[in-house]
C-alpha positions as CSV (number, residue, x, y, z in Angstrom):
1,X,-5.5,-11.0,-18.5
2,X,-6.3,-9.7,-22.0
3,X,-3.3,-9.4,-24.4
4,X,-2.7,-5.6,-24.2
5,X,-3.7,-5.0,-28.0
6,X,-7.1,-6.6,-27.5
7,X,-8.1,-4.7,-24.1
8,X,-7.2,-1.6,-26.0
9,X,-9.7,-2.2,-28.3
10,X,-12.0,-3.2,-26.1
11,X,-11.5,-0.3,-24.3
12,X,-12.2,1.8,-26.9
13,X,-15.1,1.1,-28.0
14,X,-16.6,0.7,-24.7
15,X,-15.7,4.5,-25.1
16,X,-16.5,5.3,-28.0
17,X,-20.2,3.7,-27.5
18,X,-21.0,4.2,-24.4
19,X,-18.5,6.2,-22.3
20,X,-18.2,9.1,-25.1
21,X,-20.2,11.5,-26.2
22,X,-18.6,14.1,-28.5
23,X,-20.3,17.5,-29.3
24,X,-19.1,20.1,-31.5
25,X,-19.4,24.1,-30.8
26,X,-17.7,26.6,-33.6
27,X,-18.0,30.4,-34.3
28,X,-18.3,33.4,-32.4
29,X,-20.8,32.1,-30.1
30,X,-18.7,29.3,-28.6
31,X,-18.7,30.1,-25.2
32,X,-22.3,30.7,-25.4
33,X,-22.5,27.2,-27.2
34,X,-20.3,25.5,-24.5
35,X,-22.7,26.5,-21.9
36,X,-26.0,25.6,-23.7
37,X,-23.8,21.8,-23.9
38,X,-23.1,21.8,-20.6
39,X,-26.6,23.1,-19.5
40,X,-28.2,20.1,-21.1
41,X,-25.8,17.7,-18.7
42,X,-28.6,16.5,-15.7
43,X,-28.0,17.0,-13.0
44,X,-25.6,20.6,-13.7
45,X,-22.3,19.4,-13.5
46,X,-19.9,21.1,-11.0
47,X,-17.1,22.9,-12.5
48,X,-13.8,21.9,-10.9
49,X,-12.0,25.4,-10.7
50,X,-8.4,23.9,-9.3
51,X,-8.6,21.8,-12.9
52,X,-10.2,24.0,-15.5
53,X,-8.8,25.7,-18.5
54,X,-10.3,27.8,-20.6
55,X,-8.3,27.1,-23.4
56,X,-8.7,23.2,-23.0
57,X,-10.3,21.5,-26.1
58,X,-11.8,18.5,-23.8
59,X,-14.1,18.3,-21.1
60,X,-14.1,15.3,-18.7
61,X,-17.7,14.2,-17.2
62,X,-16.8,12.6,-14.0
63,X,-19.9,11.7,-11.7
64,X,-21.3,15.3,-11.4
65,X,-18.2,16.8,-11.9
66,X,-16.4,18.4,-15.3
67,X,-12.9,19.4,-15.9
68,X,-11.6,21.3,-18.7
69,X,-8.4,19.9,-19.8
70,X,-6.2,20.2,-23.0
71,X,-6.3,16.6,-25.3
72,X,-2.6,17.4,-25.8
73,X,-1.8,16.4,-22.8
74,X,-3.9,13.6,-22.0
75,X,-2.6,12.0,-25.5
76,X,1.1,12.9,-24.2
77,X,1.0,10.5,-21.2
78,X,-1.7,7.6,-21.9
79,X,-1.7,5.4,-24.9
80,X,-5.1,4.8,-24.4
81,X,-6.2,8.5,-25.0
82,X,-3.8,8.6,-27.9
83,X,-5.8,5.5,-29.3
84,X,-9.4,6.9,-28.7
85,X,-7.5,10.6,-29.8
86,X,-6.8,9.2,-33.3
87,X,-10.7,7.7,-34.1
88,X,-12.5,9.6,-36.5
89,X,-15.0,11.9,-34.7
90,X,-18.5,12.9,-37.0
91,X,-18.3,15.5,-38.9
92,X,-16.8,19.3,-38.4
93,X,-13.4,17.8,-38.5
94,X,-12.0,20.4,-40.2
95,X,-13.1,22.9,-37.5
96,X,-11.7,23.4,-33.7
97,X,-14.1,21.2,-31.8
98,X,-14.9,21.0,-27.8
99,X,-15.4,17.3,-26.8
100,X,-17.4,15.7,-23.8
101,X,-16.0,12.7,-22.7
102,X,-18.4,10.8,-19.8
103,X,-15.6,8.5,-17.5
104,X,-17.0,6.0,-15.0
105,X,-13.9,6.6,-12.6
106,X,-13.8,7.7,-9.6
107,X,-14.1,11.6,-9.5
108,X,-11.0,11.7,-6.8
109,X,-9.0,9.1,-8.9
110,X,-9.4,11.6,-12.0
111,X,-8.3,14.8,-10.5
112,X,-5.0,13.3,-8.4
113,X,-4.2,11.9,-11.6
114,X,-4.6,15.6,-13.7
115,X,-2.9,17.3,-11.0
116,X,0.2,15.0,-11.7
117,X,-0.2,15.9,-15.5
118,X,-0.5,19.4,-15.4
119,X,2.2,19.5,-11.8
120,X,4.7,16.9,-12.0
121,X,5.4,17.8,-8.1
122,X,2.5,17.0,-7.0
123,X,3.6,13.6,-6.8
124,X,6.7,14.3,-5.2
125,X,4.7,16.1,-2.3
126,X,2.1,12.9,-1.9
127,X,4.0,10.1,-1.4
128,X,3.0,9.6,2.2
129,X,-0.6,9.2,1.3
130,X,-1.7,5.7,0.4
131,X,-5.0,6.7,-0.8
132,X,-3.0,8.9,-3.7
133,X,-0.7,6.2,-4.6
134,X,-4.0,4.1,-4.9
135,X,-5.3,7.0,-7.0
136,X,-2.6,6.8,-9.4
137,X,-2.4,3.1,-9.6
138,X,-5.7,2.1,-10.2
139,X,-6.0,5.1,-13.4
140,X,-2.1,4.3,-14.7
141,X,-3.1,0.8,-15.2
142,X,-6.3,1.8,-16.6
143,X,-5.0,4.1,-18.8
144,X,-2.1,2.7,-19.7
145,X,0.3,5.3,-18.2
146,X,3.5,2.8,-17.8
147,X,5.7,5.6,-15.8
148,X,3.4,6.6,-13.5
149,X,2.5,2.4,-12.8
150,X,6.3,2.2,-12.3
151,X,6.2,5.1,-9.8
152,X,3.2,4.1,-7.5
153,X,4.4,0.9,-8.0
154,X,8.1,1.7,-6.3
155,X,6.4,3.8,-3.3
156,X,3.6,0.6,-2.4
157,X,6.7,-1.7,-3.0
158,X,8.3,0.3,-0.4
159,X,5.6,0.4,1.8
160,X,4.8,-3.3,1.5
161,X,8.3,-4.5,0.6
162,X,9.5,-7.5,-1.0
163,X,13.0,-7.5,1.3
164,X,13.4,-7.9,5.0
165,X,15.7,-5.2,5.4
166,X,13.3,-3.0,3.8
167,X,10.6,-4.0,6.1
168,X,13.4,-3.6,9.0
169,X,13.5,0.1,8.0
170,X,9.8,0.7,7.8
171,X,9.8,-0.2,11.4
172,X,8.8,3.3,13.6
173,X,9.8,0.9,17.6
174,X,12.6,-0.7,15.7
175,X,14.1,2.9,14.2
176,X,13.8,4.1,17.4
177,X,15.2,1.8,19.7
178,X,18.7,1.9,17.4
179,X,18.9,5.5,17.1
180,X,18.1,6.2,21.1
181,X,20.8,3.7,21.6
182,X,23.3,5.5,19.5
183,X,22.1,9.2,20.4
184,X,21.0,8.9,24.2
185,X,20.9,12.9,24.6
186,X,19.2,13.5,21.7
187,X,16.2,16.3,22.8
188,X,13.0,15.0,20.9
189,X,12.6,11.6,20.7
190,X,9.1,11.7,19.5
191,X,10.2,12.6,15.9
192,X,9.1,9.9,13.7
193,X,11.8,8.9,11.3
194,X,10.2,9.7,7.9
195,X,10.9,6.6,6.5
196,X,9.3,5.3,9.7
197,X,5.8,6.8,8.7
198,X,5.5,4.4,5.7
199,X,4.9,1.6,8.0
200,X,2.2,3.5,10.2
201,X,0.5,3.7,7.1
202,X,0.8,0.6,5.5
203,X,-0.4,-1.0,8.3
204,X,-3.7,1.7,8.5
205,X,-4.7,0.6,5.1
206,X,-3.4,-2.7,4.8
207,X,-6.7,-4.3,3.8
208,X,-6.9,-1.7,1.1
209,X,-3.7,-2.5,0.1
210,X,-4.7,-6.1,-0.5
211,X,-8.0,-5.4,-2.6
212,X,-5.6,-2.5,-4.1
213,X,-3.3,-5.3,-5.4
214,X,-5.5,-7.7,-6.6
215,X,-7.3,-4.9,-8.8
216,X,-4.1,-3.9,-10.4
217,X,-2.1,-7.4,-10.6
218,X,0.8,-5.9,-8.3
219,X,1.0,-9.3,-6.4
220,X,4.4,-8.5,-4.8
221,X,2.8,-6.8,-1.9
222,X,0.3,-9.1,-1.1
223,X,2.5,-10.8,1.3
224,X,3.1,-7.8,3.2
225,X,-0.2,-6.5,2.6
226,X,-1.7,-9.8,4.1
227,X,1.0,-10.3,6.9
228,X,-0.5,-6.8,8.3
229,X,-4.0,-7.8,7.9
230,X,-2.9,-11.0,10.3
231,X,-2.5,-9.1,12.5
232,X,-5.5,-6.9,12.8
233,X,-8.5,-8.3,15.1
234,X,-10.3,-10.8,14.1
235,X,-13.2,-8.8,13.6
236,X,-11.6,-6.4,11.6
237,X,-10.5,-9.3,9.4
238,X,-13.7,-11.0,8.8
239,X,-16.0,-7.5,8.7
240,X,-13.6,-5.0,7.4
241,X,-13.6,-1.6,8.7
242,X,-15.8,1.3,7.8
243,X,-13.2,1.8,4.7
244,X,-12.9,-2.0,3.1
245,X,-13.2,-5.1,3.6
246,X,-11.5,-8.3,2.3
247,X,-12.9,-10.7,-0.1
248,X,-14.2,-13.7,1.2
249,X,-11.4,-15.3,-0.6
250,X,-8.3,-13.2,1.3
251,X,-10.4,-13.5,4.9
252,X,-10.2,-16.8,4.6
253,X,-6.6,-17.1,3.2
254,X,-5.6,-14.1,6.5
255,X,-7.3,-16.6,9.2
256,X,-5.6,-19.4,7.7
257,X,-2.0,-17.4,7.8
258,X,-2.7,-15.9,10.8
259,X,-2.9,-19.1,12.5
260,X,0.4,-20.3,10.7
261,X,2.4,-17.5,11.3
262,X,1.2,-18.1,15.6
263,X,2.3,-21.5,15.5
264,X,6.1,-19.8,13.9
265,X,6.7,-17.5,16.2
266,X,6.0,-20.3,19.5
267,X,8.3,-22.6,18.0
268,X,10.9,-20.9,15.6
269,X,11.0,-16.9,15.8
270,X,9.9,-15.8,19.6
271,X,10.2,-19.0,21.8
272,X,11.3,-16.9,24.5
273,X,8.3,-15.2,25.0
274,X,6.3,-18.4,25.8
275,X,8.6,-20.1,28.0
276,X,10.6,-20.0,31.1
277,X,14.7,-20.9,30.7
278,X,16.2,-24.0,31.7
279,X,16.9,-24.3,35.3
280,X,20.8,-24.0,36.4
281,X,20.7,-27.9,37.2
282,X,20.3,-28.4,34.0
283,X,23.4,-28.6,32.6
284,X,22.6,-26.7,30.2
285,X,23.9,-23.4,31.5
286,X,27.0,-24.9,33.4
287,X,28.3,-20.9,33.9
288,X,25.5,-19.3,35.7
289,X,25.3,-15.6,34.5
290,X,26.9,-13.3,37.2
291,X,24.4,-10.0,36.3
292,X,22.2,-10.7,39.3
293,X,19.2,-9.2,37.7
294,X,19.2,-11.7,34.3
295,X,17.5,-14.7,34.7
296,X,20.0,-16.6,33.7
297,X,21.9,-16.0,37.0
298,X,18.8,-17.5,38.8
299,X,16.5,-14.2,39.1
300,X,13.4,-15.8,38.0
301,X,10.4,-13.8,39.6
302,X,10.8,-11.0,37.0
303,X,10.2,-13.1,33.6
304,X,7.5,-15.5,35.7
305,X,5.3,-12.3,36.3
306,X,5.9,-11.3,32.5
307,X,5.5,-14.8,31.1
308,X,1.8,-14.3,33.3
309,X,1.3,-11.1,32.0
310,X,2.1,-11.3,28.7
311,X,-0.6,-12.5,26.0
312,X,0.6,-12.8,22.5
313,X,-2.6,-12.7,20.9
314,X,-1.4,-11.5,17.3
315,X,1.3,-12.7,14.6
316,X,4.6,-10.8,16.0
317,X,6.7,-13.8,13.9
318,X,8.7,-11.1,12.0
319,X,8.6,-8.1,14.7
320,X,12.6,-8.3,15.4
321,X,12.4,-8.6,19.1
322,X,14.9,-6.1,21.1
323,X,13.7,-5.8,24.4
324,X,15.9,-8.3,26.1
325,X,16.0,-6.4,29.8
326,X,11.9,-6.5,29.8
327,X,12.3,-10.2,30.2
328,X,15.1,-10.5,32.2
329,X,18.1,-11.3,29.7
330,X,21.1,-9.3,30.1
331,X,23.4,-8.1,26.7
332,X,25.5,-11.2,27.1
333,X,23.0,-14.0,27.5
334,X,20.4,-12.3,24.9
335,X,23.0,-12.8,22.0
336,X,22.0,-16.6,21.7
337,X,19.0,-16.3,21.4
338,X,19.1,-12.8,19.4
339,X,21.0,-14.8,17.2
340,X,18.5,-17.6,16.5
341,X,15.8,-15.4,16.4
342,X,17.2,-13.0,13.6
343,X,18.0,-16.1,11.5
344,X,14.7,-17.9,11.9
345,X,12.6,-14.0,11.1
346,X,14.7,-14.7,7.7
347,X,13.6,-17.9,6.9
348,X,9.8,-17.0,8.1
349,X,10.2,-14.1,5.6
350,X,11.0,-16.5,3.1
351,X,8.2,-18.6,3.7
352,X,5.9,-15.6,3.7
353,X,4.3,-16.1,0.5
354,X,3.8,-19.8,0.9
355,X,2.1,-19.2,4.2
356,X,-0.9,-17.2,2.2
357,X,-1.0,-19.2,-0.7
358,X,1.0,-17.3,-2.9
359,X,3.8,-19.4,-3.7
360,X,7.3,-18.0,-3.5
361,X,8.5,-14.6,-3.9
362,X,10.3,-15.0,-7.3
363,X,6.9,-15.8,-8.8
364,X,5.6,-12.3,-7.4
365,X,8.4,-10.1,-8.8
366,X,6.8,-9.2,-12.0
């Protein structure tokens, strides 16, 4: 990356160049003037009526679109506008001036990111919506707009978090499974937790979220990011969806963590699941469990018909596993191998970054 200084400059001149074109209009007949400016714009722009003032001194040309904003406040939140703001412009400068400034942004980008300026709330009422965090990510780091990086930044951190506990919380089956248990007459158990609705999301646009943090250098949720693309189909992994698709780079680093991240949970994480228990005779389980519908006390017919059932076609290695009864465990023999399985989700969590090439996580918390 660019030292910050240089890309600056770069930046504005690419403006001021090619991405700028500034036009005067004085007198009584400014209004008149503004129209005959806009009028020579091909195709007419359209005038975006939720983010137009008429006392704004600077127009933005987005696509075929134009808002009408104030330079004040643009200068007030990016130090890349206050930069291009402090140029000389030709001539009239000692006259109140209208500027058009052409951006090659994304017209939707552009006027989530205004509506934050001119109603701080805005972003207060959007933080369930990944494509508006994506919005205000991609133009903060463009722009140079450090709190509102920090801010998007926290939310996708959240959604794709660096912590296991965090991801525990994201969890919609998990959050529901502990609060039925607590609260077994509570009336609507469909509710989801609002917390809860971060992880349905992140998981929707989990390839975005990749491509979304390679554009923007916010490599801490790439592990997540790429953790929920594992487990997507196939297809969806190598073609993308209608939406996005992954680089040939990260398909290649997904299929090569997806197949890791099978082998984990066989072996370390969710053994249980792909085997039957040890037989009585054993010796291993020299107290036979009493609850005559646990395996463990010899009712085997229930976890052979699941075990036949069941394929585990997709990484579940950090999925914390509570559904002891469906395979035939009861409370006392599951806490073994609940046990075992929490501590081995940690160390797979750990290893997370590793598994897609990333190195470890201390390297991503920048």
């Amino acid at each position: 990356m660019s030292h910050p200084a240089t890309f600056h400059r770069q930046l504005v001149l690419q403006n001021s160049s090619t991405n700028t074109e500034n036009l005067s209009n004085t007198g009584a007949n400014q209004k008149d003037d503004l129209d005959e400016l806009l009028g020579a714009i091909t195709p007419p722009p359209l005038k975006c009526e939720d983010i137009w003032f008429d006392d704004g001194n600077i127009i933005l040309h987005v696509d075929n679109t134009i808002f009408r904003v104030h330079k004040s406040i643009l200068v007030k939140h990016s130090s890349i506008w206050k930069t291009m703001a402090s140029l000389p412009q030709p001539g009239h400068s000692d006259v109140k001036t209208i500027s058009c400034v052409v951006l090659h942004d994304n017209v939707q980008d552009v006027k989530k990111l205004l509506m934050v300026f001119y109603n701080p709330l805005y972003f207060m009422y959007s933080l369930n919506s990944f494509q508006f965090l994506a919005s205000i990510l991609r133009m903060s780091t463009k722009y140079d707009i450090a709190h509102l990086r920090a801010a998007a930044s926290a939310e996708l951190r959240r959604a794709y978090p660096r912590r296991l506990g965090d991801f525990d919380d994201n969890d919609f089956d998990l959050k529901n499974k502990l609060v039925f248990q607590v609260d077994q007459n509570r009336e609507d158990k469909s509710t989801v937790p609002a917390s809860a609705q971060t992880r349905i999301w992140a998981e929707r646009f989990a390839i975005e979220a990749v491509n979304l943090a390679r554009e923007t250098s916010l490599t801490v949720i790439l592990p997540c990011a790429l953790y929920y693309c594992a487990r997507l189909p196939i297809e969806t992994i190598v073609r993308g969806t209608s939406n996005a698709r992954l680089s040939p780079e990260d398909v290649n680093t997904c299929m090569l963590g997806r197949e890791i991240l099978l082998k984990k949970q066989r072996e370390l994480t969710h053994p249980f699941l792909y085997t039957l228990p040890p037989l009585r005779s054993s010796g291993k389980y020299p107290t036979p469990c009493s609850d005559g519908t646990c395996v463990m006390g010899g009712y085997k017919p229930l976890l052979s018909y699941i075990l036949d059932e069941m394929t585990v076609t997709k990484p579940i290695a950090l999925e914390r596993f509570m559904k002891w009864s469906n395979i035939g465990r009861c409370i006392m023999c599951a806490i073994p191998l609940e046990s075992a399985h929490l501590r081995k989700r940690e160390v797979i969590w750990e290893e997370l970054p590793n598994i897609f090439g990333l190195g470890v996580w201390k390297d991503l918390d920048g």
